[in-house]
Residue frames as qw, qx, qy, qz and C-alpha x, y, z in Angstrom:
[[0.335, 0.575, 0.455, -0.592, 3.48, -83.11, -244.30],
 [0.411, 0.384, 0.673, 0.480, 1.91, -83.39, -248.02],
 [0.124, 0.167, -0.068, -0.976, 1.41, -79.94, -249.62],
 [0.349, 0.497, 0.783, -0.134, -2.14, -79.32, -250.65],
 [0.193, 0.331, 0.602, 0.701, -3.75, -78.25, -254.02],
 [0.427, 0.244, 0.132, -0.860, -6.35, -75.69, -254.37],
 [0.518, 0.393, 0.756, -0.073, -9.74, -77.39, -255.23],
 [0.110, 0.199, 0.558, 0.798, -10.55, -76.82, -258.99],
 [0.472, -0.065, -0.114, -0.872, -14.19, -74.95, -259.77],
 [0.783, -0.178, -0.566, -0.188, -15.75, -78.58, -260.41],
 [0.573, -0.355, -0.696, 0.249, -14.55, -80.01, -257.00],
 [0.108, -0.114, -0.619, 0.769, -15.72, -76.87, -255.17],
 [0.585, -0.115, -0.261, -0.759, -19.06, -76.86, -256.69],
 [0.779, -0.348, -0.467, -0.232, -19.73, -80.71, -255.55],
 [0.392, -0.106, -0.682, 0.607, -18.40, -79.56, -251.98],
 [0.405, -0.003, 0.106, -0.908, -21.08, -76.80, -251.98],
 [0.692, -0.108, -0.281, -0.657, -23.62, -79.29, -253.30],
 [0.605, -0.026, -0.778, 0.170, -22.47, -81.64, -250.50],
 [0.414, -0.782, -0.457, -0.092, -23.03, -79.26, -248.09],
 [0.629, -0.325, -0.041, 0.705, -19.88, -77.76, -247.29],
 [0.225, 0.955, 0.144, -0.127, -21.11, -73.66, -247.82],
 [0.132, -0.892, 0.217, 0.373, -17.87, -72.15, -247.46],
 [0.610, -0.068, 0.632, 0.473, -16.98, -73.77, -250.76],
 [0.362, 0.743, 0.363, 0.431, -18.56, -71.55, -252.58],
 [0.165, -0.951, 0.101, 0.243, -17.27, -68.73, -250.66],
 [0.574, -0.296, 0.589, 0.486, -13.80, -69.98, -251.89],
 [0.569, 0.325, 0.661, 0.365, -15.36, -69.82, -255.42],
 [0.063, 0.929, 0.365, 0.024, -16.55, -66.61, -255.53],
 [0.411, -0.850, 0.184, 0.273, -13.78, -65.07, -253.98],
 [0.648, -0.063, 0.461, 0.603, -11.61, -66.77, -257.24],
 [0.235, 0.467, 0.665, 0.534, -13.85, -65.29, -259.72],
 [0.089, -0.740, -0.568, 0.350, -14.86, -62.33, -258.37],
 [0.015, -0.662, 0.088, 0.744, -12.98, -59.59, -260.21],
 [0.086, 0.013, 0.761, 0.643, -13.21, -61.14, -263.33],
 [0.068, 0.715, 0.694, -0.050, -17.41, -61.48, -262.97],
 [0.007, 0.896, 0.318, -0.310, -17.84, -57.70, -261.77],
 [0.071, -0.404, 0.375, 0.832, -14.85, -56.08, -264.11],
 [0.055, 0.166, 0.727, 0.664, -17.27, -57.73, -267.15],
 [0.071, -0.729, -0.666, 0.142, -20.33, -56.24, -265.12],
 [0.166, -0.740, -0.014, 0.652, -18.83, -52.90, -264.74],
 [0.298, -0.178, 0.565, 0.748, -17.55, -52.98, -268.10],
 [0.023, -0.617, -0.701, -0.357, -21.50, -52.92, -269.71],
 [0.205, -0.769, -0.604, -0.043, -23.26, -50.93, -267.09],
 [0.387, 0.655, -0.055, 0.647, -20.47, -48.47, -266.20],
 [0.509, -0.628, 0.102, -0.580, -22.09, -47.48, -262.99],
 [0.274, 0.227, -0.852, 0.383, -20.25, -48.97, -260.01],
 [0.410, -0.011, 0.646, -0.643, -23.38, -49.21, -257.75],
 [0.834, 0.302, -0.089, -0.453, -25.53, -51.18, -260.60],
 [0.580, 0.419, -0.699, 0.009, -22.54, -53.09, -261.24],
 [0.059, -0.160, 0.869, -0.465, -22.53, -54.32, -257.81],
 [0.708, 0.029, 0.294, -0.642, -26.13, -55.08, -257.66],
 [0.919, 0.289, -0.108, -0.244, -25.89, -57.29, -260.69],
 [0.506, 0.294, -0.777, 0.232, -22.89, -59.12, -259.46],
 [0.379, -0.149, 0.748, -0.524, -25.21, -60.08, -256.41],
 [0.803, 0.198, 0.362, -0.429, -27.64, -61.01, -258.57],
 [0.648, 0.483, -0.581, -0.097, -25.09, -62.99, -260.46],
 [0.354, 0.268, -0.896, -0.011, -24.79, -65.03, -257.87],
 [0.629, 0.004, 0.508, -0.588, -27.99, -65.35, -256.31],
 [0.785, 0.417, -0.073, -0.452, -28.47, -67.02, -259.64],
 [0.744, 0.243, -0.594, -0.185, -26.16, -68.98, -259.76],
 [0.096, -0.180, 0.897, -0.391, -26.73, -70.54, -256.46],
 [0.678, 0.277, 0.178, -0.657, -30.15, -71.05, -257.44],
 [0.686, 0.526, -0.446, -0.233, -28.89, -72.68, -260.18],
 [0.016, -0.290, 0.883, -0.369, -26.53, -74.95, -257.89],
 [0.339, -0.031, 0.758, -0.557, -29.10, -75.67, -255.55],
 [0.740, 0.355, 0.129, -0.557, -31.75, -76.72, -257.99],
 [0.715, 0.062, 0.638, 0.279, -29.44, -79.19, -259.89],
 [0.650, 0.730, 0.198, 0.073, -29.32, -77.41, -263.35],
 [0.299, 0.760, -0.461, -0.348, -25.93, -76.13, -263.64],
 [0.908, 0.410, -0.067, -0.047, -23.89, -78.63, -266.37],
 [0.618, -0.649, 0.351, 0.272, -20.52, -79.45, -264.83],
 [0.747, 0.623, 0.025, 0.228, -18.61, -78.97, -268.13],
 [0.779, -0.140, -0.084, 0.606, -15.56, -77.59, -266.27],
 [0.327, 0.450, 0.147, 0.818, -16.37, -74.18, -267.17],
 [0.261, -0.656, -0.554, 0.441, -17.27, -72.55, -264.38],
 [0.086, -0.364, 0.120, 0.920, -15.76, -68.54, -264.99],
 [0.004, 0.235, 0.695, 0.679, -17.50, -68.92, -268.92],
 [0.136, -0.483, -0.863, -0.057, -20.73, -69.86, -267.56],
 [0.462, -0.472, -0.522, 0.540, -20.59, -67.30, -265.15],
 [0.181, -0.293, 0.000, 0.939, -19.88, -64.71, -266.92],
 [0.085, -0.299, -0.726, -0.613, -22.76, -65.54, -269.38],
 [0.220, -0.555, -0.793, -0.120, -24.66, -64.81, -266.65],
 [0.151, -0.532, -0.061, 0.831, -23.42, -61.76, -265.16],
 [0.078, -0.142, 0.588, 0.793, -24.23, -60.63, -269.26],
 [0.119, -0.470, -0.778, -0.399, -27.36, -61.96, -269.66],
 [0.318, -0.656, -0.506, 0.461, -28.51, -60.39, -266.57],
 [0.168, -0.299, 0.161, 0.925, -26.78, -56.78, -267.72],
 [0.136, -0.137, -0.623, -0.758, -29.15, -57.08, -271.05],
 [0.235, -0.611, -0.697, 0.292, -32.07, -57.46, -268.38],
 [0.176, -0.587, -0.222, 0.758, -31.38, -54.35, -267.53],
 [0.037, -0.237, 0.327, 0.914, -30.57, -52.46, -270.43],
 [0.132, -0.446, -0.766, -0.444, -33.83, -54.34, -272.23],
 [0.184, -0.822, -0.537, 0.053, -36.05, -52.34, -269.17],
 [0.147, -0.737, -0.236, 0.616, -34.64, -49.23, -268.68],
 [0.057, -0.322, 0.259, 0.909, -34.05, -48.18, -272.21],
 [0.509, 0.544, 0.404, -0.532, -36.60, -46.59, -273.93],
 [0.621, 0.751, -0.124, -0.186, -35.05, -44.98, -277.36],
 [0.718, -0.406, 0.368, 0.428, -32.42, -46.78, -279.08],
 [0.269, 0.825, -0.238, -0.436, -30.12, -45.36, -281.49],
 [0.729, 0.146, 0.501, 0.444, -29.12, -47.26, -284.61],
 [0.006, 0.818, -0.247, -0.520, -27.02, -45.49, -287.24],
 [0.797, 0.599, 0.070, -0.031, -27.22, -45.55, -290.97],
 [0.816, 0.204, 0.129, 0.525, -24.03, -45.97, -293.52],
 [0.478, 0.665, 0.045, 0.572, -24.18, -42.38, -293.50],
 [0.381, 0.007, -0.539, 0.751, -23.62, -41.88, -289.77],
 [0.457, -0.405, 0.133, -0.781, -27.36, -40.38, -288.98],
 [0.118, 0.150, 0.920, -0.342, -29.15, -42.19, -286.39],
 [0.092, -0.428, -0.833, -0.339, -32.45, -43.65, -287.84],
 [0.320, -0.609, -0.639, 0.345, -34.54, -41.85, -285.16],
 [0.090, -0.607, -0.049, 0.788, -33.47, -38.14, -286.19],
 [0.161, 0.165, 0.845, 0.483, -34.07, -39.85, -289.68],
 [0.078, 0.584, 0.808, 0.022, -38.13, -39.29, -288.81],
 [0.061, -0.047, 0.000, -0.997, -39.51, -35.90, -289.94],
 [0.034, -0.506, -0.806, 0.304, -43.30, -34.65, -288.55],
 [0.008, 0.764, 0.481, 0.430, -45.15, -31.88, -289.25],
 [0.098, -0.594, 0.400, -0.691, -45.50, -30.86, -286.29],
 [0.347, -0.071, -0.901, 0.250, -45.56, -32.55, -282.34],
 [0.516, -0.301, -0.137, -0.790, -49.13, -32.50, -282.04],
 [0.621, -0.271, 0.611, -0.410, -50.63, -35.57, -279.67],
 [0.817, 0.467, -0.046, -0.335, -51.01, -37.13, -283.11],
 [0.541, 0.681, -0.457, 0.188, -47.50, -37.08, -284.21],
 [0.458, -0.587, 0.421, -0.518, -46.33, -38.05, -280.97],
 [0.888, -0.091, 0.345, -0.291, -48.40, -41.29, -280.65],
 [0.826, 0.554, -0.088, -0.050, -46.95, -41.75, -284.22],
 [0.348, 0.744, -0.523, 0.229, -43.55, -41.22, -283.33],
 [0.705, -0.311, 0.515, -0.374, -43.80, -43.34, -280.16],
 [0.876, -0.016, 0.447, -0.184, -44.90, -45.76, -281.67],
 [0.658, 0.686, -0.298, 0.084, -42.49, -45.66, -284.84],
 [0.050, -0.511, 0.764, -0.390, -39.24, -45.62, -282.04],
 [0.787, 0.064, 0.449, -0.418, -41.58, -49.12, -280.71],
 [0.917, 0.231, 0.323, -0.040, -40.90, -50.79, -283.90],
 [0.396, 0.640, -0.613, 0.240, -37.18, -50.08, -284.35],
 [0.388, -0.586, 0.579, -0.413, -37.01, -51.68, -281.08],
 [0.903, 0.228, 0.329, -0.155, -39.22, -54.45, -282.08],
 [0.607, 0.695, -0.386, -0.013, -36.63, -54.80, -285.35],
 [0.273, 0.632, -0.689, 0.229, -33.87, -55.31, -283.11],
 [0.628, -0.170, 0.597, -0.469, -35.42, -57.72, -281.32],
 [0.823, 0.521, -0.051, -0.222, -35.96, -59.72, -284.68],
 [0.408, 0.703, -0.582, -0.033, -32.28, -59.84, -285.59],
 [0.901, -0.051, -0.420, 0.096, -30.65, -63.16, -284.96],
 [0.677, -0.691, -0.156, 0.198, -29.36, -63.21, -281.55],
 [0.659, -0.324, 0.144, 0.663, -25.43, -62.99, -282.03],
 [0.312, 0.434, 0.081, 0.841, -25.93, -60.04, -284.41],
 [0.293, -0.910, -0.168, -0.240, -28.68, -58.08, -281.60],
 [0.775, -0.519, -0.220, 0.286, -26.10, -59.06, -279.13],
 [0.569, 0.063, 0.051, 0.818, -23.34, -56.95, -280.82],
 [0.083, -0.733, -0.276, -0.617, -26.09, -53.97, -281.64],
 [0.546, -0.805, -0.230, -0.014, -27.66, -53.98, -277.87],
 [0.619, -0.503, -0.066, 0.599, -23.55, -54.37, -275.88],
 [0.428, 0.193, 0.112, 0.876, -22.59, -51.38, -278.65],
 [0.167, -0.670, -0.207, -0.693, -25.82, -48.64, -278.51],
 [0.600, -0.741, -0.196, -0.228, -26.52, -49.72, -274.73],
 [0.765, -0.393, -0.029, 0.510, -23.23, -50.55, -273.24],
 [0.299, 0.941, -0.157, 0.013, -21.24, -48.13, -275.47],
 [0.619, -0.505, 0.469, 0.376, -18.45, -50.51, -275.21],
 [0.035, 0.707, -0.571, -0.417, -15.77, -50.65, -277.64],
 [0.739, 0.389, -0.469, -0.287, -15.50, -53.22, -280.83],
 [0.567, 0.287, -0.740, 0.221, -12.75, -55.08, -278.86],
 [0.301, -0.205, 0.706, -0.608, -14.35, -54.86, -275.45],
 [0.810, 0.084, 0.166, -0.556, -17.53, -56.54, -277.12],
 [0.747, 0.307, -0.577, -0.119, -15.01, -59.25, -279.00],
 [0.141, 0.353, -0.843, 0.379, -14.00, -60.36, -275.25],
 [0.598, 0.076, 0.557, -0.571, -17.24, -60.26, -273.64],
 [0.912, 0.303, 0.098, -0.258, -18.88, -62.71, -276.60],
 [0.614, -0.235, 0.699, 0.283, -15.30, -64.70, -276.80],
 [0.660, 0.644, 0.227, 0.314, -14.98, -63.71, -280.77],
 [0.548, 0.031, 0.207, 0.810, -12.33, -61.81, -282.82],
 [0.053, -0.446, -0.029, 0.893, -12.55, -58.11, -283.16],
 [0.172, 0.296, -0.520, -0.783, -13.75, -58.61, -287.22],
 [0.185, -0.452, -0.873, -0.001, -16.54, -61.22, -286.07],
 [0.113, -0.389, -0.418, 0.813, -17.45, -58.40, -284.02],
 [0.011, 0.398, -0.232, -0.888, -17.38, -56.03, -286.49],
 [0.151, 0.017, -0.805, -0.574, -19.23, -58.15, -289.52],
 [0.052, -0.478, -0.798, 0.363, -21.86, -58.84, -286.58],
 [0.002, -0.455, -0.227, 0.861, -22.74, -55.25, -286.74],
 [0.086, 0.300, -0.565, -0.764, -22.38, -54.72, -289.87],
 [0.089, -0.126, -0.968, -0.196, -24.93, -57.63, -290.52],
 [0.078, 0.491, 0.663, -0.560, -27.41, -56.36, -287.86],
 [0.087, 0.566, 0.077, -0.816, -27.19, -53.11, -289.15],
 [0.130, 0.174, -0.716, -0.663, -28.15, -54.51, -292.73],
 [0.137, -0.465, -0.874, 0.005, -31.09, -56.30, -291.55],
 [0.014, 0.557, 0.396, -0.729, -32.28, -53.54, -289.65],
 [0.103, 0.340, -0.317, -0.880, -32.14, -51.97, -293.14],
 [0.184, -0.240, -0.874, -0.380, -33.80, -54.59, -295.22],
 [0.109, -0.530, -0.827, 0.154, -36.99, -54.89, -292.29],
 [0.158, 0.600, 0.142, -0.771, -37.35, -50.93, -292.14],
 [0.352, 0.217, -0.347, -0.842, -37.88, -50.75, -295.92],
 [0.156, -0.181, -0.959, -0.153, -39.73, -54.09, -295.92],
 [0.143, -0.511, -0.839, 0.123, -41.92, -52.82, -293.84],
 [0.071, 0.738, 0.408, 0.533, -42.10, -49.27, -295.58],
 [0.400, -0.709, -0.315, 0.488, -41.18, -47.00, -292.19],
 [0.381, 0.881, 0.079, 0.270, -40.79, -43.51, -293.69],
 [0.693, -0.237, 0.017, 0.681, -36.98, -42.68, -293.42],
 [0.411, 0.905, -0.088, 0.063, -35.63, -39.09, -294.76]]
């Protein structure tokens, strides 16, 4: 009797897209703690973390079934890009105020002084905490990406150099970078700091 191999990722993806289901069960079931430990690892919250490792793979059976994923051999990578992208879904709707922190360790946002919090000041402040958001939304992706997984995730320098497959000091210069832009576009555009 000839021993048998485990199918790689690639030849149980084109047994799923042959029709054979319980090939993706097989797939899942490789890749499963690795997906939801980098879901859990963003969102913290073990009952969110499960949601969005279902909807990490509703999507990517969608993705299957529609022809679009790119058989490049990377299955886990891909995956996890999407378990991630999906996380920043979140965090992009449920957070409202985000803290960024200057060189000198305030956060921009305690930075704003008012008069007083009339309905005026308010609107004003609203809408001031609106276009820090908008800023970080500006920054080139791979620095927001470090900003967003540090203020929203609160993950660590070296948890954020695994999840975006860079070195700790890529990480780190990311920030740094962001956190310089941010600076530059707030005085560019004259936001009153104290």
């Amino acid at each position: 009797m000839q021993p048998t191999h485990p199918l790689s990722d690639s030849e149980l993806i084109q047994a799923y897209l042959l029709g054979h289901s319980s090939c993706l069960e097989t797939l899942i079931y490789r890749h499963k703690d690795k997906i939801y430990t980098s879901i859990f690892m963003l969102v913290k919250d073990q009952y969110l973390a499960e949601d969005i490792f279902q909807e990490t793979f509703l999507k990517i059976i969608r993705t299957l079934n529609d022809g679009r994923y790119s058989e490049q051999g990377k299955f886990l990578p891909w995956a996890v890009r999407v378990a991630h992208n999906l996380c920043m879904d979140h965090f992009r709707k449920i957070r409202q105020d985000i803290p960024v922190v200057m060189e000198d360790g305030r956060e921009i946002m305690q930075l704003m002084q008012f008069a007083t919090e009339s309905a005026e000041s308010g609107l004003e402040r609203r809408q001031v905490h609106r276009s820090v958001r908008q800023l970080i939304e500006e920054l080139p992706e791979e620095q927001r990406e470090v900003i967003v997984l540090r203020i929203y995730g609160d993950l660590s320098f070296k948890e954020i150099a695994d999840i975006t497959s860079v070195s700790i000091n890529t990480a780190l210069g990311r920030m740094r970078y962001g956190l310089i832009n941010l600076r530059r576009m707030i005085a560019e555009k004259h936001m009153v700091l104290r």
